[in-house]
C-alpha positions as CSV (number, residue, x, y, z in Angstrom):
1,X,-13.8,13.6,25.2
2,X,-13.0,11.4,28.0
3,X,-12.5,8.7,26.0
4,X,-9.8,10.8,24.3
5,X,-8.2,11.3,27.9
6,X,-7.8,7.4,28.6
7,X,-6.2,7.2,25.2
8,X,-3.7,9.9,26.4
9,X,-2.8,8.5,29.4
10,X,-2.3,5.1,28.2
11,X,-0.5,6.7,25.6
12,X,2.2,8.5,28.1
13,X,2.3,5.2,30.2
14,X,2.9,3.5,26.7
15,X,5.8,5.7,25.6
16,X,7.7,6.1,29.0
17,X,7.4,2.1,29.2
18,X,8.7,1.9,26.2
19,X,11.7,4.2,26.8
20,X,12.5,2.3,29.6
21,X,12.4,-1.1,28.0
22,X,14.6,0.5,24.7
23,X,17.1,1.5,27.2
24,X,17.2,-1.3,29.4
25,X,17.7,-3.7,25.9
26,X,20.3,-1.4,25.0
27,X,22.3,-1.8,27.8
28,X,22.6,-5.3,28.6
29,X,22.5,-6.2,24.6
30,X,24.5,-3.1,23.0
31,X,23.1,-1.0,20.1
32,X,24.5,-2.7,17.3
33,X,20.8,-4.7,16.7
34,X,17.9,-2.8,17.9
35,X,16.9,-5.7,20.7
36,X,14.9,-4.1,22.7
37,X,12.9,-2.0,20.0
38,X,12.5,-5.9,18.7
39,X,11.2,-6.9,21.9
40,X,8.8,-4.2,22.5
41,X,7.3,-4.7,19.1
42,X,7.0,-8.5,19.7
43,X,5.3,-7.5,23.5
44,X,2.9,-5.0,22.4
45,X,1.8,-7.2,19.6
46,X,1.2,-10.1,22.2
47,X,-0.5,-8.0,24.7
48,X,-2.8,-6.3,22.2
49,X,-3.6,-9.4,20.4
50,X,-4.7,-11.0,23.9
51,X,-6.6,-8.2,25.6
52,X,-8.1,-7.6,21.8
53,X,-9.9,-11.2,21.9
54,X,-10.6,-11.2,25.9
55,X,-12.6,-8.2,26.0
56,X,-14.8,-8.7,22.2
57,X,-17.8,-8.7,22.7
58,X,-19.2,-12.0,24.2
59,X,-15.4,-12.6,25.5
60,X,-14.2,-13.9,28.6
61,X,-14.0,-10.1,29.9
62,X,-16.7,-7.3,29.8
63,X,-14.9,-4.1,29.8
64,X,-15.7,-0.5,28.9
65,X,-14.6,0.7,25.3
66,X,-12.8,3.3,27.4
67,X,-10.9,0.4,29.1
68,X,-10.6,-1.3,25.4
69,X,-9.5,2.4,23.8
70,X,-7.0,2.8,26.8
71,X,-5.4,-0.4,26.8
72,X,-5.4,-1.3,22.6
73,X,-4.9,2.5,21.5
74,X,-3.0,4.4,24.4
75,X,-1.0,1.8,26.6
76,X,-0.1,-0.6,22.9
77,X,0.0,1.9,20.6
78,X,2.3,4.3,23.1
79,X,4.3,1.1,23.9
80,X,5.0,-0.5,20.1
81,X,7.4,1.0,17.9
82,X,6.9,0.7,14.2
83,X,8.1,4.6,13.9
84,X,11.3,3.4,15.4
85,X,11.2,0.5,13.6
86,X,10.9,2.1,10.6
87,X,14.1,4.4,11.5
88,X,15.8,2.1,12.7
89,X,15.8,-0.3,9.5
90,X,16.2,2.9,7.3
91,X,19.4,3.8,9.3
92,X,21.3,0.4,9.0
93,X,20.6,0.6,5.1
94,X,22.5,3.7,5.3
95,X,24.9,1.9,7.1
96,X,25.1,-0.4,4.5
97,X,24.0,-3.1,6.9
98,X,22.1,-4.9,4.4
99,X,21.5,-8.6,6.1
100,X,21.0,-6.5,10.0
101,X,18.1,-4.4,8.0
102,X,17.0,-7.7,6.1
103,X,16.9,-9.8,9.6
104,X,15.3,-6.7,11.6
105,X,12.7,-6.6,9.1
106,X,11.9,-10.3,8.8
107,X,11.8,-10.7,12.6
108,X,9.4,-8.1,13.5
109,X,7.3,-9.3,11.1
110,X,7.1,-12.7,11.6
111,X,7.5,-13.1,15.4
112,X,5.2,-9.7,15.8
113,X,2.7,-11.3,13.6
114,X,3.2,-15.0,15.8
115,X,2.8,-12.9,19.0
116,X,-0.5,-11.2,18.3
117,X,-1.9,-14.9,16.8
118,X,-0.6,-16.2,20.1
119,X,-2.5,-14.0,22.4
120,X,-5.2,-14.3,20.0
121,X,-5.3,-18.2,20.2
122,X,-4.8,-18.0,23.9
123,X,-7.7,-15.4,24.9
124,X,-9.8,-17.2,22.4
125,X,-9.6,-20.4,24.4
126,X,-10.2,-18.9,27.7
127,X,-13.2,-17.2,26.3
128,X,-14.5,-20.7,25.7
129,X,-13.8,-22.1,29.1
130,X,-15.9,-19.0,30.6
């Protein structure tokens, strides 16, 4: 049960970080491109990526599976925005912003997918050097 707590507490740090980020993209980008719901997705797939490889077993990093549920499942999973994303792309198709939709898509995938290798690649090394 208490491990259900950290998760909801990450979870509510998650969201209300990313409301702050969505609104701060928003306002020094516009709203015509969903920046900052970009960005977020592009963050929270870096950070979980690192802190995923730091703390594995035998990593550079011992930490609880409370810490490891409240970082990776509450504080990420609270932060990243695939629902949004997911709205988001669905809206400018009913826009009929075919090629926004098509480059939203294609760049959350591929620099999501580059961030988490990233942090990945990076913990990975510093788990060596321990």
């Amino acid at each position: 049960m208490v491990t259900y707590l950290w998760i909801a507490i990450g979870g509510a740090l998650g969201s209300m970080a990313r409301y702050g980020c969505a609104e701060l993209g928003s306002s020094w980008l516009g709203d015509r491109f969903p920046w900052g719901t970009l960005a977020i997705n592009v963050i929270g797939s870096l950070v979980i990526g690192f802190f995923g490889a730091l703390t594995v077993p035998g990593g550079r990093f011992a930490v609880t599976p409370d810490a490891r549920a409240f970082v990776m499942v509450g504080l990420c999973g609270g932060y990243t925005t695939f629902s949004s994303f997911s709205f988001q792309t669905l809206s400018l198709l009913r826009e009929g912003q075919l090629l926004r939709a098509l480059l939203y898509i294609g760049g959350s995938v591929v620099f999501c997918l580059g961030a988490v290798a990233i942090g990945f690649v990076g913990a990975t090394a510093l788990n060596r050097g321990a």
